[in-house]
C-alpha positions in Angstrom: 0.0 0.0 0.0 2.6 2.4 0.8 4.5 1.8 -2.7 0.7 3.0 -4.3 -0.1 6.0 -2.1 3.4 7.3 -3.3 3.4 6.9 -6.8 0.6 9.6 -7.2 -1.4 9.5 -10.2 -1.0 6.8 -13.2 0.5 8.5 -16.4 -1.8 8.1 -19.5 -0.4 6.4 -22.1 1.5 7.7 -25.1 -0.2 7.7 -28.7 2.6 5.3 -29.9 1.8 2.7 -27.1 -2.1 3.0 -27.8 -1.3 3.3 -31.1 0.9 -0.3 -30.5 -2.3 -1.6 -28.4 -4.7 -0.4 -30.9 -3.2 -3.0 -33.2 -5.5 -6.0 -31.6 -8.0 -5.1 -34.1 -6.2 -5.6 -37.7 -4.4 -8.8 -35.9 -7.9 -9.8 -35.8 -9.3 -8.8 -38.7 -6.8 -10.6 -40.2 -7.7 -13.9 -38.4 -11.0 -13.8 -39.3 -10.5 -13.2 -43.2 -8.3 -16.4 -43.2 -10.6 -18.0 -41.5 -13.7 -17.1 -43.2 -11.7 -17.7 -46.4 -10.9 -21.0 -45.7 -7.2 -20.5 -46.7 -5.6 -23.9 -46.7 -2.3 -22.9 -44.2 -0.1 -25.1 -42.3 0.3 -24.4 -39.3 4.3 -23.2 -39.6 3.6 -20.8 -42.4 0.3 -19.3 -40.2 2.7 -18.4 -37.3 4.8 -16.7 -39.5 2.7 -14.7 -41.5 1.1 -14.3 -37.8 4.1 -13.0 -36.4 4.7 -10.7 -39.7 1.8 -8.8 -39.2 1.7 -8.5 -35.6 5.5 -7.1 -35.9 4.3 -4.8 -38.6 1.4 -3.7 -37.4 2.6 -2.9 -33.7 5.4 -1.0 -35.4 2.6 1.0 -37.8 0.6 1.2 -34.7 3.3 2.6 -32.3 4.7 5.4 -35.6 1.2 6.9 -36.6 -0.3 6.8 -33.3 2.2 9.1 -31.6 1.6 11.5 -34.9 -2.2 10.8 -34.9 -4.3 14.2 -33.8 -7.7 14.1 -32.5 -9.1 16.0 -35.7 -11.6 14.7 -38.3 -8.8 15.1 -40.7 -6.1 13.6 -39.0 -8.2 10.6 -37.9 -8.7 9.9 -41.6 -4.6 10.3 -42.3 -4.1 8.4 -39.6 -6.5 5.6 -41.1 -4.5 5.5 -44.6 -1.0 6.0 -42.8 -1.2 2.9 -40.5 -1.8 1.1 -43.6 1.0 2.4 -46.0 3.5 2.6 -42.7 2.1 -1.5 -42.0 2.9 -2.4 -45.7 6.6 -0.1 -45.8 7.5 -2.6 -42.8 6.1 -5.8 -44.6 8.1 -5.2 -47.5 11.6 -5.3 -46.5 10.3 -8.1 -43.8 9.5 -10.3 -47.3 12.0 -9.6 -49.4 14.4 -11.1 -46.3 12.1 -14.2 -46.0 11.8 -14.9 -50.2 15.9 -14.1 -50.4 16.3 -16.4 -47.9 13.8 -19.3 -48.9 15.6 -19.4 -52.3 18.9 -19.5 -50.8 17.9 -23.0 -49.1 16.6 -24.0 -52.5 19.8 -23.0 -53.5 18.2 -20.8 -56.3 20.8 -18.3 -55.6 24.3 -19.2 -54.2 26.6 -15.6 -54.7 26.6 -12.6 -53.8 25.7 -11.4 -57.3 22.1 -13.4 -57.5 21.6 -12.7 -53.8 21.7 -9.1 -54.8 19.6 -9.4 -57.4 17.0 -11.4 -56.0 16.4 -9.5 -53.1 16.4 -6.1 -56.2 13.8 -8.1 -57.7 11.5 -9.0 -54.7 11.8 -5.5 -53.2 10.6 -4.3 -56.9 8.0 -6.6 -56.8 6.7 -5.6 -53.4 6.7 -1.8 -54.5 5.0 -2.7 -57.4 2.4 -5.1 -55.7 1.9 -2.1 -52.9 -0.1 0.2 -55.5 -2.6 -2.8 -55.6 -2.4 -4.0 -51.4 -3.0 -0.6 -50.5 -6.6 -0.7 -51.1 -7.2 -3.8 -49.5 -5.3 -2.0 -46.1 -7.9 0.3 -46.0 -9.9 -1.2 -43.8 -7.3 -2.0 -41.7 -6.1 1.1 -41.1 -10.2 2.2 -40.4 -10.7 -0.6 -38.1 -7.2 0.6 -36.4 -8.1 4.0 -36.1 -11.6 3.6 -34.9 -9.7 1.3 -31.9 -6.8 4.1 -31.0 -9.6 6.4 -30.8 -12.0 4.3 -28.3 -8.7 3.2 -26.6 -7.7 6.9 -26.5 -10.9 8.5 -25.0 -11.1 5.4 -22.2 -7.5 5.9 -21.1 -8.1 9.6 -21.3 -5.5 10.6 -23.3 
């Protein structure tokens, strides 16, 4: 008790960690679209793609959050921002993973194709993102309309 009575007052949370916290809704938005999809996914390549988006969208979640105002406007930046920010960290994320699976294949073996591989993947991903960044939209809406609940019940 007498640790408590000392402390004074909790501090409210930043906008990066709600922002981080707010991420427990495109984690499971994601969830239920491969489950309502009925993707066929073993179990090894669901914990990773798991993992990948919970990595990318904590660390989308903890950047725009602690930029986020409480404004109409910035509410709707911050919608389409989580998003692009989710997807800039997914990219470099999979162009490690596909470099690396086709090194084990032994696809590529020097420096030269490793090089160009992971040139080509990281193309490929910036080219793919024009197309992915539609279907993030609702992500970054069901993110946003969390950080704000989250925000006005932590009083922040």
């Amino acid at each position: 008790m007498g640790a408590l009575a000392h402390d004074g007052l909790t501090p409210r949370p930043s906008g990066g960690r709600l922002g981080a916290l707010a991420t427990v809704t495109p984690i499971t938005m994601l969830l239920a679209w491969l489950l309502i999809s009925g993707w066929d996914i073993n179990t090894r390549s669901f914990a990773f793609a798991a993992a990948e988006y919970a990595i990318a969208g904590v660390s989308a979640g903890w950047i725009v959050g602690s930029r986020v105002d409480r404004s109409v406007a910035g509410g709707v930046i911050g919608a389409v921002a989580y998003g692009f920010v989710g997807w800039l960290v997914l990219v470099p994320i999979n162009v490690a993973g596909a470099v690396w699976s086709d090194a084990q294949a032994g696809r590529v073996s020097d420096v030269l194709g490793i090089a160009a591989a992971a040139g080509g993947y990281l193309m490929y991903g910036l080219i793919v993102g024009a197309y992915v960044f539609a279907f993030l939209l609702p992500v970054g809406a069901g993110w946003m309309v969390t950080f704000v609940l989250l925000s006005r019940v932590l009083g922040r």
